[in-house]
C-alpha positions in Angstrom: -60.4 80.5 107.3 -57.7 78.5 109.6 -56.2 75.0 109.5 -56.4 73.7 112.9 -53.4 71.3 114.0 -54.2 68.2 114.9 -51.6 67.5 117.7 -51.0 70.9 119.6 -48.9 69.7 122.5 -45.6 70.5 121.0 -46.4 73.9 119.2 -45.5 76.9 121.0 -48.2 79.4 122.2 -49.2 82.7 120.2 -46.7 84.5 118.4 -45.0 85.8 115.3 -43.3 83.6 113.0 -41.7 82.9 109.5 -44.4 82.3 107.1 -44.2 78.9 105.4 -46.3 80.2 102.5 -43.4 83.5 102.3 -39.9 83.2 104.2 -39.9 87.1 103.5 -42.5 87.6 106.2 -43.9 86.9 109.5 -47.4 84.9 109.8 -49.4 84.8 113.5 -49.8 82.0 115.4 -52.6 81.5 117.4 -51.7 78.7 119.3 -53.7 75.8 117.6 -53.3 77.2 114.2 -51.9 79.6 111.7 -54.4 82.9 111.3 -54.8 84.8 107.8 -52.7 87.6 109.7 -49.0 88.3 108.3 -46.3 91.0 109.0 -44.0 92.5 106.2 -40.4 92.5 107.0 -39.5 95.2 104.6 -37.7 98.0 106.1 -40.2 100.2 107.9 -43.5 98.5 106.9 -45.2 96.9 109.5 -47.9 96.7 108.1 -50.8 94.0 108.5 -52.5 92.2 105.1 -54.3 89.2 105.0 -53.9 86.0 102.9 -56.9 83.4 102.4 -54.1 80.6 101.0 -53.3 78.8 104.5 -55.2 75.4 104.7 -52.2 73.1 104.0 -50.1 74.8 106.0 -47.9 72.7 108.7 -47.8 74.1 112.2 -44.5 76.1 113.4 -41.3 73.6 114.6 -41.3 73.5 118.8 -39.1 75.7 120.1 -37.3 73.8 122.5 -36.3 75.6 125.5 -33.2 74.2 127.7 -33.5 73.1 130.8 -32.3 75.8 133.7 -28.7 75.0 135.2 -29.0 74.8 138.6 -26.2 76.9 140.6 -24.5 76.8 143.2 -25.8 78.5 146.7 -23.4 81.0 148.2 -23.2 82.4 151.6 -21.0 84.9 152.7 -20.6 84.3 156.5 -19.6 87.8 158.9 -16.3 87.3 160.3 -15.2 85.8 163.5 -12.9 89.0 164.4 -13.6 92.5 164.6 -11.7 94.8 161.8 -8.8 96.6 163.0 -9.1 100.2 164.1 -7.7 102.5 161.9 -4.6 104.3 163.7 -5.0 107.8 164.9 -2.5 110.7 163.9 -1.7 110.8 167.9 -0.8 107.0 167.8 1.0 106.6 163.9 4.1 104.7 164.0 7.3 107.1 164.1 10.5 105.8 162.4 13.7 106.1 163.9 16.4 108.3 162.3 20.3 108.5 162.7 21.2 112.2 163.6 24.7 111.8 163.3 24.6 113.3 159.6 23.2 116.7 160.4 20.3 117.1 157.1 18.7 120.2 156.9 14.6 119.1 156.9 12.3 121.4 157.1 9.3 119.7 158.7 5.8 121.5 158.5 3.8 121.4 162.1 1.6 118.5 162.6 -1.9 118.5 162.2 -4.3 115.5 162.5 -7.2 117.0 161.0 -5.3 118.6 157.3 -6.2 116.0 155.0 -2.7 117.1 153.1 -0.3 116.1 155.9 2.4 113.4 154.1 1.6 109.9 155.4 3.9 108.0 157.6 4.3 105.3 155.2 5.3 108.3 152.5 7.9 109.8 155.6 9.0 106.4 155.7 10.4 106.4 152.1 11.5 109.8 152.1 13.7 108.8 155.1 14.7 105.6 154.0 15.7 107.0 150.6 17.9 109.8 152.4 19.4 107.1 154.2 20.3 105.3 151.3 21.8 108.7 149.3 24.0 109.1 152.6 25.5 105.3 152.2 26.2 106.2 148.4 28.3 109.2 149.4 30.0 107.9 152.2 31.0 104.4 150.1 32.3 107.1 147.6 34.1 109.0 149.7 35.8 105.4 151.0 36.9 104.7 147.6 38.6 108.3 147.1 40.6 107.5 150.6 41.6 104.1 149.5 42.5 105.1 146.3 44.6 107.7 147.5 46.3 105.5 149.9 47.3 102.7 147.9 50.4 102.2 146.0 49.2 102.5 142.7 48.8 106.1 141.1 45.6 107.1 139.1 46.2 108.2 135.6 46.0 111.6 134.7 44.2 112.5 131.8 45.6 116.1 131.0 48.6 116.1 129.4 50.7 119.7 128.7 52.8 120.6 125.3 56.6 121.1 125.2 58.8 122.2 122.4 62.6 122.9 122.0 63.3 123.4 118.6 66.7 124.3 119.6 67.1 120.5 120.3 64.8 119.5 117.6 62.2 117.7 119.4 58.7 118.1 121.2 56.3 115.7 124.1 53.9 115.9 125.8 53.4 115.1 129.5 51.4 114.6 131.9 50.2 117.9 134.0 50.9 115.6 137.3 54.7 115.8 136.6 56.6 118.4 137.8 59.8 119.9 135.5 62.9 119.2 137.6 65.3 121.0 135.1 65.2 122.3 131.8 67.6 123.5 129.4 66.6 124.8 126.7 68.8 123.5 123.3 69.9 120.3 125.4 66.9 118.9 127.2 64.2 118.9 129.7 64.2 116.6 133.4 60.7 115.5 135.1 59.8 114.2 138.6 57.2 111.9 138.8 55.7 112.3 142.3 56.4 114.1 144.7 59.0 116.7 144.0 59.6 117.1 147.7 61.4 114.1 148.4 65.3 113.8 148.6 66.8 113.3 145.1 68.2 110.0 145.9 64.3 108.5 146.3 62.9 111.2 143.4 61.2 109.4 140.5 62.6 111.0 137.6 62.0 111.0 133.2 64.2 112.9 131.2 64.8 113.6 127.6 68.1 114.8 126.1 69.4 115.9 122.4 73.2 115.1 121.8 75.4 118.0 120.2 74.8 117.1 116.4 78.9 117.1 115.5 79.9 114.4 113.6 76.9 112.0 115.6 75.0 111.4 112.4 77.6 109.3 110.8 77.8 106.9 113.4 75.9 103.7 113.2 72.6 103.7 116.0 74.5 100.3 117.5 77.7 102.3 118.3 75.8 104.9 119.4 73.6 102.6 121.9 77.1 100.9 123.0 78.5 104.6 123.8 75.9 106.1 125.5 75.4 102.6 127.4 78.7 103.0 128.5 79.1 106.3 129.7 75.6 106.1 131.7 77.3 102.6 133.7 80.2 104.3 134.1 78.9 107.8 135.7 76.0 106.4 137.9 74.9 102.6 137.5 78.2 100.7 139.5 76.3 98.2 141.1 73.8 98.2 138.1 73.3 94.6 135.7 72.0 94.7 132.1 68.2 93.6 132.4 67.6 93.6 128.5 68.5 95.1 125.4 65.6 95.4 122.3 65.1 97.2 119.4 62.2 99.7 120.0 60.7 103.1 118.0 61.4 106.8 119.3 60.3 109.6 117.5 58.7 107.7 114.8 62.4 106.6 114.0 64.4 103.0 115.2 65.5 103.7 118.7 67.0 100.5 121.3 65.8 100.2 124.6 67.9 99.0 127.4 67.2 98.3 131.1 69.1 98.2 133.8 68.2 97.3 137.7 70.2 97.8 141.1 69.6 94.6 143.2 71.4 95.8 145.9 69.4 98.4 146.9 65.6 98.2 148.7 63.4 98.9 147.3 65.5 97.7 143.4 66.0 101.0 141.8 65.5 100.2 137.9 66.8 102.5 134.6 65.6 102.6 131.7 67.2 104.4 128.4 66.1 104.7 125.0 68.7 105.9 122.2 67.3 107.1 118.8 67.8 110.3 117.0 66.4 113.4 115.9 65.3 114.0 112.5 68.6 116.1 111.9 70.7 113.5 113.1 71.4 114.3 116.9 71.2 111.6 119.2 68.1 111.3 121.1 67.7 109.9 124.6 65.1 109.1 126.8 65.7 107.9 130.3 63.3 106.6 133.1 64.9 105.8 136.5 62.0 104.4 139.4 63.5 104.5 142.8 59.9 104.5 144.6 57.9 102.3 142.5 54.6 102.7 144.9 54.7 106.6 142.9 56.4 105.5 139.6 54.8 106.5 136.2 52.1 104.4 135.0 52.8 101.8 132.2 50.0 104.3 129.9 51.6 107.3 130.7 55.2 106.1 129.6 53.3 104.5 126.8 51.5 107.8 125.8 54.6 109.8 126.9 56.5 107.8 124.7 54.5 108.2 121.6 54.1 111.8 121.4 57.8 112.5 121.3 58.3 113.8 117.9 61.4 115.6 115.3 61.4 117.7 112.3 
């Protein structure tokens, strides 16, 4: 109860395969032709019926099979030289290292059989970065010696409070200066520097309050021309007007004059600003360099400046 093919040379030996009668199932091949035995593909049935129904059945399509690729043959051939021996504890590579810069290193005793001793390539970075950390701090300490021997001074950040109500004003300085002279009701004297120089070469900023009678009705012009006057006449002979602008001091119109000495070496340079105090007293700020490699930096006049204030 088989159909026998007629040309079996292409159709695949014995198997399962998709029924043609019932795509659902499986039907077995014997080789030559298709048997009455079929396989459900339900989900856990397997089991085996038969069917009488298969005389016009066509054989199963060939299953071609590709051809093998053929690969490549690969030989691994031994090499030539002999591995190199690994190095013993007794003959590892020692790294030299500069004892001029005592380093306290506490180095544990060696021991060729302890499987926990650091290895040289390890020492080598731990030496090589102390080496580095010792360049860092000696490049630092370089820059703190060059910067204290060159002409210009650092600034200083902290600053200290002063108030004379007496003289109707208040500042703030920098800590670096050192009070030359203070009097209280009149004004207050700084050295920039060092305060143990001669006073001819002394770096000095000072801030003085007028006596308030009868100043308040004169103009701020006269006033500049005045206290211009009396300054060239007591201690700038050999002194030239620089410039002359309008400027702000204590939060108020102020002028700002400069003068400089160019017969002297190095040029000794004044300048004097002229306002007034909220109550009418003139106001005067003066700043004379004689050594300008320890004058006041252009911030700190700046900041020094601005935090003058009246009421």
């Amino acid at each position: 109860m088989h159909w026998e093919a007629a040309n079996t040379k292409e159709i695949v030996g014995p198997g399962w395969h998709p029924d043609p009668l019932d795509p659902a199932r499986l039907r077995w091949w014997d080789g030559t032709a298709w048997a009455a035995r079929i396989a459900k593909l339900e989900a856990g049935s397997d089991a085996i019926s038969w069917h009488a129904s298969i005389a016009d059945l066509a054989p199963p399509a060939p299953q071609m099979v590709a051809p093998p690729v053929p690969t490549v043959d690969i030989s691994i051939e031994p090499p030539t030289q002999p591995l190199p021996t690994p190095l013993s504890a007794e003959h590892a590579i020692s790294v030299p290292v500069d004892v001029s810069v005592p380093v306290d290193v506490e180095v544990a005793p060696t021991n060729a059989e302890d499987p926990s001793r650091a290895h040289p390539r390890r020492n080598r970075r731990a030496w090589a970065s102390l080496a580095a950390a010792v360049l860092v701090i000696a490049a630092g300490a370089g820059v703190g010696t060059a910067m204290l021997g060159s002409d210009e001074r650092p600034t200083v950040a902290e600053h200290i409070t002063y108030r004379d109500d007496d003289a109707d004003f208040a500042l703030r300085y920098p800590e670096a200066w050192h009070v030359g002279k203070r009097a209280p009701g009149e004004g207050i004297n700084f050295i920039v520097g060092s305060s143990s120089v001669p006073t001819a070469e002394q770096n000095t900023v000072s801030v003085v309050a007028g006596t308030s009678d009868g100043q308040a009705s004169i103009r701020l012009e006269d006033l500049v021309v005045s206290t211009s006057t009396d300054l060239i006449a007591r201690d700038l002979v050999n002194f030239r007007l620089v410039s002359a602008t309008e400027a702000r001091l204590a939060a108020a119109p102020a002028f700002r004059v400069e003068f400089v000495d160019t017969t002297t070496k190095p040029e000794v340079r004044v300048v004097q600003y002229t306002g007034r105090t909220a109550s009418g007293r003139p106001l005067l700020v003066g700043i004379t360099v004689r050594e300008p490699r320890t004058q006041a930096t252009d911030k700190e006049l700046a900041e020094f400046l601005a935090s003058i204030t009246s009421s």
